[in-house]
C-alpha positions as CSV (number, residue, x, y, z in Angstrom):
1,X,0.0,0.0,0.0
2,X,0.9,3.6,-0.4
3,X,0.5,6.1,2.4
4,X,1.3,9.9,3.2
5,X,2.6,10.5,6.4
6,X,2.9,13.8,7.8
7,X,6.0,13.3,9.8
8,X,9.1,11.4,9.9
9,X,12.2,12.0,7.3
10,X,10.1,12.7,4.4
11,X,7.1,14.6,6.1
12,X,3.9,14.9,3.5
13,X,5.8,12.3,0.7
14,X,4.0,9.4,-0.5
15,X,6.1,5.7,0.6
16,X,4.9,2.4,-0.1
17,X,5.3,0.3,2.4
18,X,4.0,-3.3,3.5
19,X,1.5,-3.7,6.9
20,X,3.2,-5.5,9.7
21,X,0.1,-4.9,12.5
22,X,-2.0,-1.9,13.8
23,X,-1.6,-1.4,17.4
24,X,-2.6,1.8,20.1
25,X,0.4,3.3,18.8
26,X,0.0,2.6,15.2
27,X,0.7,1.0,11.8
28,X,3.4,-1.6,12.0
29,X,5.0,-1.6,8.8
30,X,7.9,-2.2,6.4
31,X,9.3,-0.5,3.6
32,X,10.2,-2.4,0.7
33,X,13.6,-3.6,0.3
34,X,13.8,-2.9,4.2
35,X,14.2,-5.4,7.4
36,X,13.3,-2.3,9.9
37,X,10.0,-2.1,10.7
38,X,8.5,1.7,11.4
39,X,5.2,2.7,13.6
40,X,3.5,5.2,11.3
41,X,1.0,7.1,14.4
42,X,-2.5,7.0,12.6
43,X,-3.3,10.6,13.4
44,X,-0.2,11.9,11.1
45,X,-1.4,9.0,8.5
46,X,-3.1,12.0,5.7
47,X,-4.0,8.8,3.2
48,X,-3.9,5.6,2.2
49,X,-4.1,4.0,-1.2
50,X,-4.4,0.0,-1.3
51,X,-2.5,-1.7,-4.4
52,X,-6.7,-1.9,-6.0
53,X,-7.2,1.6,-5.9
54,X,-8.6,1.7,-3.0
55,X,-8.1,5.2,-1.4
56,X,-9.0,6.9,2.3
57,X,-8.3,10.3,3.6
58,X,-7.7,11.4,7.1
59,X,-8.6,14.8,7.4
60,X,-8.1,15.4,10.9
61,X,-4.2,14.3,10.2
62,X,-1.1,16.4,11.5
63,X,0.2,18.4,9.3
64,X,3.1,18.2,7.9
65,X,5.9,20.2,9.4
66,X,7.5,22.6,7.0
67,X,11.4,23.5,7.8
68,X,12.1,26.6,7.4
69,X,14.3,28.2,4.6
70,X,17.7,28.5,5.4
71,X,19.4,31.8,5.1
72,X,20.9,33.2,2.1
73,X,24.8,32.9,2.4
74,X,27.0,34.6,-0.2
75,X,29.2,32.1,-2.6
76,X,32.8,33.4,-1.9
77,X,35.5,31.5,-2.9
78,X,38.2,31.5,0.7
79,X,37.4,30.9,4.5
80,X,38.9,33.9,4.4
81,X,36.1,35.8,2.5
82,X,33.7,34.4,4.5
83,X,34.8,35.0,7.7
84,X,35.0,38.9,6.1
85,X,31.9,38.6,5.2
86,X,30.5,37.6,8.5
87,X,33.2,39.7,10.5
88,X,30.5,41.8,12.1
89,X,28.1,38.7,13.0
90,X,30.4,36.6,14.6
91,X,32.0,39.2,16.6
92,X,28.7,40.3,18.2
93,X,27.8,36.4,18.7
94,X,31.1,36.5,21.1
């Protein structure tokens, strides 16, 4: 089956994986071409898609956490450049 969890390394991504078990803390399952199984919690489960087409959608689901953009950092060419650059920062940091 397919799923889209809202957490984990690939928040929000679909990933196939195999059902192990459902417990109180969640699905048991395996990813293919993987011996680890993971516990996917059901309320960060967004949907589900069985290998007929079968599909089901969790509205209530977490969210997916969104990372935030990192900062914009100049491309200079020497450590020496850089530190420069950032002179003023990293002096105020201490």
């Amino acid at each position: 089956m397919t799923l889209v969890y809202n957490a984990g390394s690939r928040p929000g991504q679909a990933r196939s994986v195999v059902p192990v078990s459902v417990t109180d803390g969640g699905l048991i399952a395996v990813e293919p071409g993987s011996r680890v199984n993971k516990t996917y919690k059901l309320d960060r489960i967004a949907s589900v898609e069985l290998a007929n087409g079968l599909r089901a959608t969790n509205e209530q689901a977490t969210p997916p956490v969104v990372a935030p953009a990192l900062p914009d950092v100049p491309n200079l060419k020497t450590l020496a450049e850089y530190v420069e650059h950032f002179r003023a920062e990293l002096i105020g940091a201490g």
